[in-house]
C-alpha positions in Angstrom: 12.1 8.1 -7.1 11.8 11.4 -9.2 12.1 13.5 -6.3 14.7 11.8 -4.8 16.4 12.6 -7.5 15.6 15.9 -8.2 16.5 16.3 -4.3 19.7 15.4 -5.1 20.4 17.6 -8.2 18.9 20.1 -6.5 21.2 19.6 -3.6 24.2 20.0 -5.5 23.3 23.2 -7.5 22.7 24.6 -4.0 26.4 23.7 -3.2 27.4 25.4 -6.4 26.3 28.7 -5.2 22.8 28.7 -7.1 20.1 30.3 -5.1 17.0 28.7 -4.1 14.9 30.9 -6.3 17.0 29.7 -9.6 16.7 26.1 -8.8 12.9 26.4 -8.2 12.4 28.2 -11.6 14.7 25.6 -13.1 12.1 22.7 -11.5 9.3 23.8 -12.5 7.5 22.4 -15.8 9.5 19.2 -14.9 8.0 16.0 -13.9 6.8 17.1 -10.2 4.0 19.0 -9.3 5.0 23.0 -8.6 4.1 22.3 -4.4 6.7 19.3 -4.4 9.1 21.6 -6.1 8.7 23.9 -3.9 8.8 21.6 -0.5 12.4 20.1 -1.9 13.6 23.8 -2.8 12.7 24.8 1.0 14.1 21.9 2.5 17.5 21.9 1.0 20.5 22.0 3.8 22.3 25.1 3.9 25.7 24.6 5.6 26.0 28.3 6.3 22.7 28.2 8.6 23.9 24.9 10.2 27.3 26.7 11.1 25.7 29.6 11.9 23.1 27.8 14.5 25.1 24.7 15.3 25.1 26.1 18.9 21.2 25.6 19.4 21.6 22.5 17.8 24.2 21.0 19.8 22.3 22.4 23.2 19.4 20.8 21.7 21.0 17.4 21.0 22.2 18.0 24.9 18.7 18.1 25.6 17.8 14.7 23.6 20.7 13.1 25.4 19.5 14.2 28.8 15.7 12.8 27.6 17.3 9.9 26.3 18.8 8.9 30.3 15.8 9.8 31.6 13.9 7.4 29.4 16.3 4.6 29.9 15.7 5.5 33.8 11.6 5.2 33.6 11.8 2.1 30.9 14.1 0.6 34.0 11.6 1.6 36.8 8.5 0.4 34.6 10.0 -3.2 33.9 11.4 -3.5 37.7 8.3 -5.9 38.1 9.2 -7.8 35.5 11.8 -10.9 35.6 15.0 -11.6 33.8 16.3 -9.2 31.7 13.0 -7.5 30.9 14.2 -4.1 32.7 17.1 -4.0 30.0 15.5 -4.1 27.6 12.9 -1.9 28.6 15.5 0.7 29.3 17.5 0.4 25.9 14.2 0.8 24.4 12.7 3.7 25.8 16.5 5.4 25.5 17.0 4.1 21.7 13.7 6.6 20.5 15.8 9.8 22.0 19.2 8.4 21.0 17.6 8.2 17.1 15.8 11.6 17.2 19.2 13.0 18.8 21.3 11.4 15.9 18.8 12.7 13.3 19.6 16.3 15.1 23.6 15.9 14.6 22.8 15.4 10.8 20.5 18.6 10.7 18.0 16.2 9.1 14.5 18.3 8.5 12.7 14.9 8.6 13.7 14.2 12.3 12.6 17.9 13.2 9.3 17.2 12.2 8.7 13.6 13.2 9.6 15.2 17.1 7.3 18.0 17.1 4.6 15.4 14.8 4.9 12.5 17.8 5.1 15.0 20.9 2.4 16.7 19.7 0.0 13.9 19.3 1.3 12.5 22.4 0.3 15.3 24.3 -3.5 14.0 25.4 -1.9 10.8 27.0 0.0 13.1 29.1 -2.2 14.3 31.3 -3.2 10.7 32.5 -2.7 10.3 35.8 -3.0 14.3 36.4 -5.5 13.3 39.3 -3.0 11.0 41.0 0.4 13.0 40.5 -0.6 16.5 39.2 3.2 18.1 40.3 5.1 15.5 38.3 2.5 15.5 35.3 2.6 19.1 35.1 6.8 19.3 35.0 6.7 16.6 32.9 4.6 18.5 30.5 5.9 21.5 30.9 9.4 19.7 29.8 7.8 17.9 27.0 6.5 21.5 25.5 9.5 23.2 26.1 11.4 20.1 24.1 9.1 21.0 21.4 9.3 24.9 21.2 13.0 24.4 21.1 13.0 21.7 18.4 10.9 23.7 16.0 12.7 27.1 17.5 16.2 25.4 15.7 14.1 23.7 12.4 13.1 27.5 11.7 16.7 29.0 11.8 17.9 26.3 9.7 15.0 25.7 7.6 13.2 29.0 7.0 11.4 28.5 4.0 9.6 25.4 5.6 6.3 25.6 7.2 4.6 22.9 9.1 3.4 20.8 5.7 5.9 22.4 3.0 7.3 25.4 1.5 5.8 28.3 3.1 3.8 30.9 0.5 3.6 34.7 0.3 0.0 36.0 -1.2 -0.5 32.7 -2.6 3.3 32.0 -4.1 6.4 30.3 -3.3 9.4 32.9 -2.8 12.8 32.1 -2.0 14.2 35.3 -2.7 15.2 36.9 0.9 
């Protein structure tokens, strides 16, 4: 709950034209921990970067919507066997994952950047099952999933530079906001 809060406060300072490295060094000594401060500080939405890149973004949420057909088209396939209503469902399933990841996009939301490179990535192994049977359409389908993910962290980088991988990203062993 604190650092919702402080997210928030933090947040709005940023809207008032205060600079990431001011509202870090007005966190700290507060009730978080200096690496939470830090991960809020880097992860707070700049509207200028989502202007600036809302063209990758939107081609990327293109993308999503594209993945999001083609999921509804194998969920279809895969319950075909299956009676009643059963391939419905299976469709609207397998599109609604996409659909959610692309509406976390349109919102420039850092979580949903991460949760798609997160879940691709440990998806990846199960991938290549089947490679003996179909190795053409494993391999493309790889090679789309990969390319998905080098785009999606590609446009979480422009608009969230000071975020690495687990948090705010360090410089010989300190958090710096300044450039």
């Amino acid at each position: 709950m604190k650092a919702r809060k402080a997210k928030k406060e933090m947040q709005a300072l940023f809207e008032q034209g205060f600079n990431r490295e001011e509202i870090f060094e007005r966190f700290i000594g507060r009730d978080l921990p200096e690496k939470r401060v830090a991960s809020l500080v880097a992860s707070l939405k700049d509207d200028t970067l989502c202007q600036l890149y809302s063209g990758r973004n939107n081609f990327l949420i293109s993308v999503m919507f594209v993945h999001s057909i083609a999921a509804a088209f194998i969920g279809y396939i895969a319950g075909s066997d299956m009676e009643g209503q059963a391939p419905l469902w299976l469709a609207g399933i397998a599109a609604l994952i996409p659909l959610l990841f692309m509406f976390g996009f349109y919102k420039y939301n850092l979580g949903a950047y991460l949760a798609f490179v997160f879940l691709s990535l440990t998806q990846m192994p199960r991938s290549f099952e089947g490679f003996n049977d179909a190795p053409v359409v494993v391999a493309s389908g790889l090679l789309i999933t990969i390319g998905t993910v080098v785009l999606v962290w590609h446009v979480k980088s422009k608009l969230y530079p000071y975020f690495g991988v687990f948090g705010a990203k360090q410089q010989g062993g300190r958090f710096d906001f300044s450039s």
